[in-house]
Each structure stands twice: as C-alpha cells, then as structure tokens.
Backbone bond lengths (Angstrom), bond angles and torsions (degrees), N, CA, C in turn:
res aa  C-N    CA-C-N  psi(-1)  N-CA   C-N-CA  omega(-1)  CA-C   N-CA-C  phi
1 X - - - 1.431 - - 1.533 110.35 -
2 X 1.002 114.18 -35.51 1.831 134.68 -177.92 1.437 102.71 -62.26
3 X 1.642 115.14 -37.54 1.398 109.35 -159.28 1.620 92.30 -94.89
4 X 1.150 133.76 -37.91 1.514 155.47 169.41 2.172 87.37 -32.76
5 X 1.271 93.04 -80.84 1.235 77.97 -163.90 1.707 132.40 -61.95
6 X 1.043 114.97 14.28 1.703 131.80 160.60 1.457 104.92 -55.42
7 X 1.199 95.13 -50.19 2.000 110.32 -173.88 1.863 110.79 -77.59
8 X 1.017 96.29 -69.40 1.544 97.39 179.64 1.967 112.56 -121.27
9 X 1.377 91.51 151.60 1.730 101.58 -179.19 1.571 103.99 -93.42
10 X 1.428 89.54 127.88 1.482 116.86 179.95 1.174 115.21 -129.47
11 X 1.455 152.39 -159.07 1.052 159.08 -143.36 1.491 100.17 -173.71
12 X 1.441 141.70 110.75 1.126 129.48 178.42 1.740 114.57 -127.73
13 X 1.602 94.92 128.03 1.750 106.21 -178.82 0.955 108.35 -96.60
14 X 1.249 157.17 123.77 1.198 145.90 135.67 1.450 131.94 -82.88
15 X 1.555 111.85 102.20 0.993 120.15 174.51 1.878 133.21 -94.68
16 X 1.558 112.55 138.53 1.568 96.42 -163.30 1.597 83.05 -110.26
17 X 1.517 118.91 155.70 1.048 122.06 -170.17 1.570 96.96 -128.68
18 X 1.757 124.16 19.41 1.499 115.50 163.89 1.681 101.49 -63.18
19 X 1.419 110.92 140.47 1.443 127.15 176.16 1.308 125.40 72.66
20 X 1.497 107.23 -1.29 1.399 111.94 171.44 1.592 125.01 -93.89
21 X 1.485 125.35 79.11 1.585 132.75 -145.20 1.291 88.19 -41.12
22 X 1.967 133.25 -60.68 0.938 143.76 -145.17 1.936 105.21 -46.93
23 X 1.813 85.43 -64.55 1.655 88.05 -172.69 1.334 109.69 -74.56
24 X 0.764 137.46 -52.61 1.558 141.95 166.76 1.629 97.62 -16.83
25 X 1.344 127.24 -66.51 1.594 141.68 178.51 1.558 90.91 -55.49
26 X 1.217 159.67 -33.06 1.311 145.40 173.33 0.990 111.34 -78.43
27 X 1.737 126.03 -61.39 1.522 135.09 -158.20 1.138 97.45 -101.74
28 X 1.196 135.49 -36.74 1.586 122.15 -167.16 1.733 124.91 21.96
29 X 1.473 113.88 -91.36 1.521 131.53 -174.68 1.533 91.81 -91.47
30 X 1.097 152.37 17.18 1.294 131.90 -171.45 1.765 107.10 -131.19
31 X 1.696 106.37 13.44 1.616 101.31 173.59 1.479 112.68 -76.87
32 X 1.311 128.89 164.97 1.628 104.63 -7.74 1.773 110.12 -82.05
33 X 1.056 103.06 156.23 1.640 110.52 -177.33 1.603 91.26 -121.29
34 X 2.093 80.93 138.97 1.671 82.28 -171.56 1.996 90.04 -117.73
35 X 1.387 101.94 156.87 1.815 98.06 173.58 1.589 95.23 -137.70
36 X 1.529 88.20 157.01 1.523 99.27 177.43 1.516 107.14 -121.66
37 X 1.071 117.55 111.97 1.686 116.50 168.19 1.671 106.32 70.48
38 X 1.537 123.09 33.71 0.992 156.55 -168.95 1.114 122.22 54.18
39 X 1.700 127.68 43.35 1.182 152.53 -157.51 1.471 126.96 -137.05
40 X 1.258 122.74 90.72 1.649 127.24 -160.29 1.313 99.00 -38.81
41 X 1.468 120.56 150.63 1.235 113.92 -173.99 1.846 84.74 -144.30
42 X 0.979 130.69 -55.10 1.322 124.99 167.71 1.524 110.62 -136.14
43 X 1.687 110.43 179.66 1.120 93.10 171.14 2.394 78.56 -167.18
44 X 1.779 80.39 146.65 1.635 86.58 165.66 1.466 105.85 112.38
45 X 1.222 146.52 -49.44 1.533 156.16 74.57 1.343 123.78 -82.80
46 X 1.808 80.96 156.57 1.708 98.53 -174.47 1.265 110.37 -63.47
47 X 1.563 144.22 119.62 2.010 104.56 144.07 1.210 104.67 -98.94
48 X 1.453 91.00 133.82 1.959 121.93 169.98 1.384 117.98 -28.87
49 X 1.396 93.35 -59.20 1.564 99.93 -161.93 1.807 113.01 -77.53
50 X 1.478 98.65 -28.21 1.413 107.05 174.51 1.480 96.05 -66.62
51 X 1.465 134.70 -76.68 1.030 131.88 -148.36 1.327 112.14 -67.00
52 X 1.397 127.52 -10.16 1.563 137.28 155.56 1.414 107.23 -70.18
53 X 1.267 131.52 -40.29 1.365 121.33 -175.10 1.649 96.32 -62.53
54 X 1.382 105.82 -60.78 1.562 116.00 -154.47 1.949 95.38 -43.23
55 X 1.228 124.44 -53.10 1.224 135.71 -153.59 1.781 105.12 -70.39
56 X 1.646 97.75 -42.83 1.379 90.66 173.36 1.855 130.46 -72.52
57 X 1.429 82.46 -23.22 1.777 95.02 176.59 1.887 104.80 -138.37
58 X 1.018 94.10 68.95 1.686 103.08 162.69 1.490 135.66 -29.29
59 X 1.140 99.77 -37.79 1.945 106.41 -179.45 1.140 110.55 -114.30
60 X 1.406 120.67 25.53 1.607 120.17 166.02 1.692 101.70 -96.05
C-alpha cells in the first residue's frame, strides 16, 4: 500500500481487527482486506497494480 501510494494519492486507514468480535466475525481468514470508498475491493493479498487501477478509475 506504501509503495502504491508513490504512484497515486489515496488516503490510507489502517485498521486492526485483533479483539474486535465484530470484525474479526467479517474478516477473520480474509486479512488483509483492502476497501475503496468503503467498498471491499480485495481481500487476502494486495495486487498493486489492480488496486492502482481500481483507485484511479473506480467504476470500472
């Protein structure tokens, strides 16, 4: 995500979901989970280039 943003400007949260039953009960086996514009976009590993496409053109 660190290297991602060299290329394009994003906004990055990082959220940990140890101790949180809730997220843990969503994401559990599927970190890290990435969202775009509060919208799962992948999850399990990142790919770069996908998640640069997605960010630069969102509704494709």
């Amino acid at each position: 995500m660190e290297s991602a943003k060299s290329e394009v400007d994003f906004d990055l949260e990082v959220v940990f979901i140890d101790g949180d039953a809730e997220l843990e009960k969503l994401y559990g086996e599927e970190v890290p989970v990435t969202m775009i514009n509060g919208q799962r976009h992948d999850y399990f590993r990142v790919d770069r280039a996908r998640f640069i496409a997605a960010v630069l053109h969102p509704h494709q």
